[in-house]
DOGU-415614 format. One record per residue: residue in three letters; x, y, z of N, C-alpha, C, O in turn; chain. Coordinates in nm, 4 decimals, padded with zeros to 6 digits. Each point is the difference from the previous one (the first is absolute). Layout:
BEGIN
 code      n_X      n_Y      n_Z     ca_X     ca_Y     ca_Z      c_X      c_Y      c_Z      o_X      o_Y      o_Z unit
  ALA        X        Y        Z        X        Y        Z        X        Y        Z        X        Y        Z    A
...
// end
This chain:
BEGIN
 code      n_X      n_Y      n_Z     ca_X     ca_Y     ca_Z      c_X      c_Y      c_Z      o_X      o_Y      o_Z unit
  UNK -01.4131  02.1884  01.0212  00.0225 -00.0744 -00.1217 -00.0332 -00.1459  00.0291  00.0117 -00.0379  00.1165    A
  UNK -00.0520 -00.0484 -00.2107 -00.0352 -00.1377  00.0297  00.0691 -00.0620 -00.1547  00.0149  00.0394 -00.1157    A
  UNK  00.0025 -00.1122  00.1656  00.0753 -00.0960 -00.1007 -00.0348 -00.1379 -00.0087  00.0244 -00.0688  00.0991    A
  UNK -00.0996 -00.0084 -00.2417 -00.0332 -00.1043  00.0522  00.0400 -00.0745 -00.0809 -00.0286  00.0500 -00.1088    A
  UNK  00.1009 -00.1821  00.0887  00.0366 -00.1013 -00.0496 -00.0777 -00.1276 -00.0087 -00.0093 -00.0783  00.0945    A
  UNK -00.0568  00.0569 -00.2338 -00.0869 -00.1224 -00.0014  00.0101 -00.0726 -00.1735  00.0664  00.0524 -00.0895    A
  UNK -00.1189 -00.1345  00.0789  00.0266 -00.0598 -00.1495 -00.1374  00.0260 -00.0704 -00.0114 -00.0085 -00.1223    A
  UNK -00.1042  00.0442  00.2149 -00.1023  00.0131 -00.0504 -00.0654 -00.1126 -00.1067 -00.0659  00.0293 -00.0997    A
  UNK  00.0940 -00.1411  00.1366 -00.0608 -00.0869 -00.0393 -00.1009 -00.0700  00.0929  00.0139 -00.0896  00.0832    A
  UNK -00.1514  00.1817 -00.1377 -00.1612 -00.0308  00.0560 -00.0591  00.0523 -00.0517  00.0066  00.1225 -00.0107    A
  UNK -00.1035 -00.2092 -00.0519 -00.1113  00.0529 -00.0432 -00.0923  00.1243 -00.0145 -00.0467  00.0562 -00.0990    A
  UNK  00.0371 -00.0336  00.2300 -00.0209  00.1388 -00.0346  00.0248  00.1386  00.0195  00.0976  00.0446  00.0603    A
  UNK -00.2158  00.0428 -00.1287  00.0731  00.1120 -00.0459  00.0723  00.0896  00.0573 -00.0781  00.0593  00.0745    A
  UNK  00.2146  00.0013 -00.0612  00.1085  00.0481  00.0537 -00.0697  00.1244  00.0298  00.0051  00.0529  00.1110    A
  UNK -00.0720 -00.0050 -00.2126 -00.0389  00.1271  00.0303 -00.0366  00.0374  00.1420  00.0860  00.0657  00.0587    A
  UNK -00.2081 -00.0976  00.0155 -00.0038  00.0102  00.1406  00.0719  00.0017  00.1253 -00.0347  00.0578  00.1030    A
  UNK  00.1719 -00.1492 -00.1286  00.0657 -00.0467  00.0877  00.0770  00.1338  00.0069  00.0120  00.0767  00.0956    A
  UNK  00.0387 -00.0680 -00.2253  00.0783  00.1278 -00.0205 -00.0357  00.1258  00.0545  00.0883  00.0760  00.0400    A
  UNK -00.2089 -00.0456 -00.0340 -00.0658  00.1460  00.0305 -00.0032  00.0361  00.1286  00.0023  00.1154  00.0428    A
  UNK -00.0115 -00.2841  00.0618 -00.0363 -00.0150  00.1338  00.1558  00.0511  00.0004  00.0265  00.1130  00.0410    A
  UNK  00.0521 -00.1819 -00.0781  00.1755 -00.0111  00.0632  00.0489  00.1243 -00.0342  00.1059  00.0407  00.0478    A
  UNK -00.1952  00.0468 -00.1531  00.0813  00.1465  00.0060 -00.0774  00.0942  00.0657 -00.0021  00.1089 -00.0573    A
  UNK -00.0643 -00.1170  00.1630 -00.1009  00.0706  00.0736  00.1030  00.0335  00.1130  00.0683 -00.0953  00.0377    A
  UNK -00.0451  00.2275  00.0275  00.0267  00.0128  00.0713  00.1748 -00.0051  00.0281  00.0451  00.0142  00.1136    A
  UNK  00.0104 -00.0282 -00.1892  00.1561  00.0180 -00.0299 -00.0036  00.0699 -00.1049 -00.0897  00.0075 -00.0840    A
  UNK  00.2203  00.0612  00.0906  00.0541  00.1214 -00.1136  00.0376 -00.0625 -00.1320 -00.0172  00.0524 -00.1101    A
  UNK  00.0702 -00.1700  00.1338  00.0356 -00.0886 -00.1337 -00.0033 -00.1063 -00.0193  00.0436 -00.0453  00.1059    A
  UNK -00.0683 -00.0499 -00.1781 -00.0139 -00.1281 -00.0489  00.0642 -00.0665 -00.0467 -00.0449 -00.0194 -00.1129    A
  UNK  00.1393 -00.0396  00.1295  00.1013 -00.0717 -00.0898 -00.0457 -00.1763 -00.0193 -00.0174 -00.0795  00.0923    A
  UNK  00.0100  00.0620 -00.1862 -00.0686 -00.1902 -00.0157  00.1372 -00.0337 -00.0759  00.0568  00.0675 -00.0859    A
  UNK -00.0224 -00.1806  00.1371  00.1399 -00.0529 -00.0688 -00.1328 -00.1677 -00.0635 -00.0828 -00.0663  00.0625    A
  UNK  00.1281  00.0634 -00.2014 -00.0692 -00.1361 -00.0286  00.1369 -00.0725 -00.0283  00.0995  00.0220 -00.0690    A
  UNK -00.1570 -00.1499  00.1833  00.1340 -00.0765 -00.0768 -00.0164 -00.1187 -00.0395 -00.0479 -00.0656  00.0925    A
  UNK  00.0698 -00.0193 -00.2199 -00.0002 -00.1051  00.0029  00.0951 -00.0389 -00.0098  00.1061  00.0624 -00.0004    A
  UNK -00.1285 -00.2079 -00.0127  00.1410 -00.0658 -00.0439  00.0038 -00.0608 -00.1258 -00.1051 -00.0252 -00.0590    A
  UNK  00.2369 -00.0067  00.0014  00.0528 -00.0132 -00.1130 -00.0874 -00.1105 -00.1247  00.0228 -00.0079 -00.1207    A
  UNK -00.0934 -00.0435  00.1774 -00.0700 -00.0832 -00.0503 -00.1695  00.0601 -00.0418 -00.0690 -00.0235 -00.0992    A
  UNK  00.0390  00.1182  00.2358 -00.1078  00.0866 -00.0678  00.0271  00.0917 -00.0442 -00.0923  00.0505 -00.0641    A
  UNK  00.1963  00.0126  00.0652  00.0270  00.0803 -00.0980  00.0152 -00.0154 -00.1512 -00.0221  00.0963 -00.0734    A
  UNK  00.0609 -00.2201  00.0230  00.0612 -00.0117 -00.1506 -00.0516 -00.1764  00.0242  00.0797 -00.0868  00.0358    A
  UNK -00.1898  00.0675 -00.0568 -00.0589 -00.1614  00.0161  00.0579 -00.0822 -00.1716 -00.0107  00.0427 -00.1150    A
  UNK  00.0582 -00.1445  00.1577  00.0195 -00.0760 -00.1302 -00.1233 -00.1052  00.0169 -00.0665 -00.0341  00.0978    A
  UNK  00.0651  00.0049 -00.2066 -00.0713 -00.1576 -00.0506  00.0294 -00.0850  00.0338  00.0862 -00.0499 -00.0724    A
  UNK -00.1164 -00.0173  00.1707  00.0917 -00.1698  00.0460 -00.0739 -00.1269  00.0149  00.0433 -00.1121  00.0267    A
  UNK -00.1795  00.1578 -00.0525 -00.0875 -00.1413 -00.0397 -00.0488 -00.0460  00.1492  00.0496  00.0385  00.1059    A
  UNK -00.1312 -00.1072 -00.1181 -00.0594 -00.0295  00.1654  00.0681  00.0132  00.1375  00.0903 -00.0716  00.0433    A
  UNK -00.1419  00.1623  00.0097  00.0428  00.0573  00.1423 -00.1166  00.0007  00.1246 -00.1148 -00.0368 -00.0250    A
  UNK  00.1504  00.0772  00.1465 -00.0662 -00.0215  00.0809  00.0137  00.1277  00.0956  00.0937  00.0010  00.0799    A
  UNK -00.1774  00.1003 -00.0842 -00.0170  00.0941  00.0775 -00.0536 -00.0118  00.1382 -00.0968 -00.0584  00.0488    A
  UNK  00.2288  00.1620  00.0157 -00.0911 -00.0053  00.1492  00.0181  00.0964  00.0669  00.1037  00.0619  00.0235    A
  UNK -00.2476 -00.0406  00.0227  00.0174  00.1340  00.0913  00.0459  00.0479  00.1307 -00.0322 -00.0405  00.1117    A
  UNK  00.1041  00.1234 -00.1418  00.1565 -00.0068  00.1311 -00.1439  00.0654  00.1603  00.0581  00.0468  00.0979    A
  UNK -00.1352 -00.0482 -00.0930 -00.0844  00.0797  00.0704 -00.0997 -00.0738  00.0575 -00.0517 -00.0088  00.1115    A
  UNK  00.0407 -00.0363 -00.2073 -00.1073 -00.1688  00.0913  00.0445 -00.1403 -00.0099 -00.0199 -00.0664  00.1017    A
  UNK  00.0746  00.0073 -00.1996  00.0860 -00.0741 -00.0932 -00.0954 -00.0500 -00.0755  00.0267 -00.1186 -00.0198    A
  UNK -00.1487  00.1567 -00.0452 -00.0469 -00.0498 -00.1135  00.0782 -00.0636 -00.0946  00.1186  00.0114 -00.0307    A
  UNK -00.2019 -00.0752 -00.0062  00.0839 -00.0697 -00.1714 -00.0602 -00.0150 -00.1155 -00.1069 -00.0595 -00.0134    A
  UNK  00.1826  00.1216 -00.0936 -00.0931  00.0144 -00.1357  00.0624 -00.0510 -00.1331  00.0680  00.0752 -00.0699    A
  UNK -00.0926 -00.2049  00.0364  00.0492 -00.0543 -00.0857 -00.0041  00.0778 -00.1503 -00.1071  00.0418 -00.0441    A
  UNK  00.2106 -00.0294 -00.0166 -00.0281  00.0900 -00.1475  00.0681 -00.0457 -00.0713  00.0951 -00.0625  00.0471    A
  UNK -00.1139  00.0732 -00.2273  00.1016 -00.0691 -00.0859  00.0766  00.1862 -00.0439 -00.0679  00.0971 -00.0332    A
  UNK  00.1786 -00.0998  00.0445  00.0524  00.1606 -00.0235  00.0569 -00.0175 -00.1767  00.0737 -00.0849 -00.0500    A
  UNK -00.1259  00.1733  00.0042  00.0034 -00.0564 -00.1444  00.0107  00.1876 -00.0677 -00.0292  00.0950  00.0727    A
  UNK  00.0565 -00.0851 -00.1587  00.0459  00.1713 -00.0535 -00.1497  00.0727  00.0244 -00.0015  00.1173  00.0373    A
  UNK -00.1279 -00.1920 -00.0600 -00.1112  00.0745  00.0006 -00.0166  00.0343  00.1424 -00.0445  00.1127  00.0213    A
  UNK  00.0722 -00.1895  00.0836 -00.0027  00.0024  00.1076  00.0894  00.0850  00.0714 -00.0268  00.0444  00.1116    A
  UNK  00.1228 -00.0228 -00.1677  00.0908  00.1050  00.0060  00.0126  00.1411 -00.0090  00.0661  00.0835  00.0617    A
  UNK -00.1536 -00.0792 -00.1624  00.0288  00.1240 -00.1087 -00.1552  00.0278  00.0864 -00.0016  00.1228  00.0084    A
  UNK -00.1559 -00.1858  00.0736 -00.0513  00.0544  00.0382  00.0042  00.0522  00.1354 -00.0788  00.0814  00.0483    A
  UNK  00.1912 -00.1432  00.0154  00.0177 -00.0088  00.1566  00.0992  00.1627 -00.0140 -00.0131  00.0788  00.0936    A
  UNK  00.1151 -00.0361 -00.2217  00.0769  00.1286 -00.0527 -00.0966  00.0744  00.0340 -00.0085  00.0537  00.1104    A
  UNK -00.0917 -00.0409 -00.2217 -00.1189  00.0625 -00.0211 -00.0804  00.0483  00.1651 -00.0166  00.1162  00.0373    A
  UNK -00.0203 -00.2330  00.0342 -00.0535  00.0375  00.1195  00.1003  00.1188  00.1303 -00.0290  00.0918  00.0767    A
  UNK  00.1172 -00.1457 -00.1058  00.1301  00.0676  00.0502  00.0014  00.1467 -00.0369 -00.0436  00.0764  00.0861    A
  UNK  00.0869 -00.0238 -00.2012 -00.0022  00.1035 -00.0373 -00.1544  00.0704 -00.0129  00.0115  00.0860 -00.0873    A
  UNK -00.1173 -00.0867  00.1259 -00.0682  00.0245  00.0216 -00.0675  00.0566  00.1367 -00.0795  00.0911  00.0234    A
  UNK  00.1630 -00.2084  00.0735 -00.0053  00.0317  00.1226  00.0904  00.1577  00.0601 -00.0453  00.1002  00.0554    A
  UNK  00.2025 -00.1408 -00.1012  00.0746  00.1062 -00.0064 -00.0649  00.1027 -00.0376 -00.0584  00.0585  00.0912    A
  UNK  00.0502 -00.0253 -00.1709 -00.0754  00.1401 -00.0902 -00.1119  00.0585  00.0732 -00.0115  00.1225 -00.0031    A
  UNK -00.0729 -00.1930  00.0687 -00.0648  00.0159  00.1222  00.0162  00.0384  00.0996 -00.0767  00.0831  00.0486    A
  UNK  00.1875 -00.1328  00.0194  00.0651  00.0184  00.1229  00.0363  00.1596 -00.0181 -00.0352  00.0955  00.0692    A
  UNK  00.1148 -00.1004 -00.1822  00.1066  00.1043 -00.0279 -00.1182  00.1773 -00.0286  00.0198  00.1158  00.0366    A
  UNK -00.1479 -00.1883 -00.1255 -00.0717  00.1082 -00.0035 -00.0702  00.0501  00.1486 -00.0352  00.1149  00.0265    A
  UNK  00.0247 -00.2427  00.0681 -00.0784  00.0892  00.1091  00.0943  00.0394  00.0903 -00.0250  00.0805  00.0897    A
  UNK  00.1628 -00.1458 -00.1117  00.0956  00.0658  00.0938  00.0463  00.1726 -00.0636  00.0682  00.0723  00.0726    A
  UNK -00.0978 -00.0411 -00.1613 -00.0034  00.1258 -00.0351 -00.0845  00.0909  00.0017  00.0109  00.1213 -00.0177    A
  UNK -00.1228 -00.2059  00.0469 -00.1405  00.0765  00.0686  00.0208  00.0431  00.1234 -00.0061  00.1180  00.0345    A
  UNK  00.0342 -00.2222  00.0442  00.0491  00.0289  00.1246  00.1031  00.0588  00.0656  00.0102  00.0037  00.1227    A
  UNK  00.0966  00.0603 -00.2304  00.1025  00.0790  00.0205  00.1384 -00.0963  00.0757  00.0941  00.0391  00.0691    A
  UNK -00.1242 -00.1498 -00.1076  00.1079 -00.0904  00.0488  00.0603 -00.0062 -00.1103 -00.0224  00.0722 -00.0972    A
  UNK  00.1428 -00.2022  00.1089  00.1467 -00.0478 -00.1067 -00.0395 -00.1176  00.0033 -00.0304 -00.0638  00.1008    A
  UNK  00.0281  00.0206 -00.2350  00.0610 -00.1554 -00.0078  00.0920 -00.0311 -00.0167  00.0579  00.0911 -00.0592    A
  UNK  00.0160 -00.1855  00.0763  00.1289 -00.0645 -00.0556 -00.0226 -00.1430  00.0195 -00.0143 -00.0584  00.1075    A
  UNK  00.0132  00.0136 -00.2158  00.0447 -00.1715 -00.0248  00.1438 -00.0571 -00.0029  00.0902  00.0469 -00.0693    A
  UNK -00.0781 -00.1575  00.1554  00.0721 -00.0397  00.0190  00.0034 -00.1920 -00.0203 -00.0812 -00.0722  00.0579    A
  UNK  00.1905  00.0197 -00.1497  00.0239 -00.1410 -00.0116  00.1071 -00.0452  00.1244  00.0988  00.0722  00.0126    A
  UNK -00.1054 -00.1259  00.0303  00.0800 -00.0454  00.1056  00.0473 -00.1685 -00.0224 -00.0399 -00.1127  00.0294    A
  UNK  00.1364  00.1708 -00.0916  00.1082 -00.0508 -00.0906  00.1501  00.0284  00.0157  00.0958 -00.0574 -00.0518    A
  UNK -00.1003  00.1646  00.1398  00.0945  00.0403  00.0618  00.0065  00.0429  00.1295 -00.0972  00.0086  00.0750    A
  UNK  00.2589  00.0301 -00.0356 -00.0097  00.0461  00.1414 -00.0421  00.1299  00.0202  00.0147  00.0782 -00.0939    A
  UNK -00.0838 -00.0229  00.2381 -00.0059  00.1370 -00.0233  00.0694  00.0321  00.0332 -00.0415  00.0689  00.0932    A
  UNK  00.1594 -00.0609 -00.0966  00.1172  00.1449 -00.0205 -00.0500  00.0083 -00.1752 -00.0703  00.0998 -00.0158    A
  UNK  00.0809 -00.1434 -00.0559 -00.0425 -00.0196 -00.1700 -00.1142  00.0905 -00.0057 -00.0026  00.1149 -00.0441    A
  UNK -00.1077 -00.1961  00.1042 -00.1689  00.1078 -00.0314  00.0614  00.1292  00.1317 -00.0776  00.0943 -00.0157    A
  UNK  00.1323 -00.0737  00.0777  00.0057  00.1178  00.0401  00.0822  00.0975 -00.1079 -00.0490  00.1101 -00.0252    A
  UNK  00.1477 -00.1418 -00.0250  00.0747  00.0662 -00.1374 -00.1088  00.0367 -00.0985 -00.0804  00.0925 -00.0117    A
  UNK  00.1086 -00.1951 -00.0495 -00.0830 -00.0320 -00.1258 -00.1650  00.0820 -00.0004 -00.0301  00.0771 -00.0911    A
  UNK -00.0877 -00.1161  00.2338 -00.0983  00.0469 -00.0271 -00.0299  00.1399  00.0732 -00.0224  00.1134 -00.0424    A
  UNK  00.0310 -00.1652  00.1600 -00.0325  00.1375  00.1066  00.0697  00.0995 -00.0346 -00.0644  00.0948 -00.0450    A
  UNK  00.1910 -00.0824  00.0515  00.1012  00.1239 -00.0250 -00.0443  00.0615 -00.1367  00.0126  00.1225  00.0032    A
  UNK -00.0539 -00.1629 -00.1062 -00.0576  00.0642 -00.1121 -00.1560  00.0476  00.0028 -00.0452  00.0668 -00.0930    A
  UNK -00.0358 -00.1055  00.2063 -00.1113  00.0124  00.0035 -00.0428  00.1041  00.1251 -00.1133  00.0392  00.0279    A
  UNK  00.2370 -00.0079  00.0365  00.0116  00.0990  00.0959 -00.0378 -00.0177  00.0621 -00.0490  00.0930  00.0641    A
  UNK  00.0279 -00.2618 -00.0065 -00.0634 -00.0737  00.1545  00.1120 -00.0095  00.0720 -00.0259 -00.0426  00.1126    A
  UNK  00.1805  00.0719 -00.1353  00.0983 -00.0100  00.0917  00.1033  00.1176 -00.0465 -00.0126  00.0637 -00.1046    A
  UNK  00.1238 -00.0447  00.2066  00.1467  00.0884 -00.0250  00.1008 -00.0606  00.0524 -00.0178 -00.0695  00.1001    A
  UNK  00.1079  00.0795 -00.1408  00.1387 -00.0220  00.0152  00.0474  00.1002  00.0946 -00.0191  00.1189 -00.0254    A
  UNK  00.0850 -00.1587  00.1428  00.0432  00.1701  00.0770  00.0989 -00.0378  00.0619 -00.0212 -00.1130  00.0441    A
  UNK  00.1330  00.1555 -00.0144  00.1268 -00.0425  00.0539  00.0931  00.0803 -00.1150  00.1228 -00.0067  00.0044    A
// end
């Protein structure tokens, strides 16, 4: 089994990465996680992006259109992920990390049959 935890924020397409990482293990589990802010983005007017990976910096005005297309790119990506992780006979589960995991272990895994309770 392989289990991989990433936010998947890059450019490109997931599809490949995915196919390589379910080659050769029985199962696939991809946990996406972002955090609370990419998950549910508000409008807050000029901001300054940076990339936790190189530290780029990308000046932007965040405004509802900007919002509502960065949603758009998002759920697009997901739906992606989620369709080739079902190609590939893997699980997704998304995760906001917003909380502790004892929480996403309740709340997500235990309903998604990535964990058990035993004792």
């Amino acid at each position: 089994m392989r289990l991989v935890l990433t936010d998947f924020m890059d450019p490109a397409d997931p599809a490949p990465v995915l196919r390589a990482l379910s080659g050769g293990c029985s199962k696939l589990i991809l946990v996406h996680v972002l955090g609370p802010w990419e998950a549910a983005p508000k409008a807050e007017g000029p901001a300054v992006l940076e990339g936790a990976e190189d530290g780029s910096q990308l000046d932007i005005h965040l405004d509802g259109r900007a919002i509502e297309a960065y949603r758009r790119r998002l759920n697009a990506l997901v739906s992606a992920v989620k369709d080739e992780m079902f190609r590939c006979g893997g699980q997704y589960v998304g995760v906001v990390a917003d909380r502790g995991i004892e929480l996403v272990l309740k709340d997500t895994f235990l309903p998604a049959g990535l964990a058990e309770v035993r004792g």
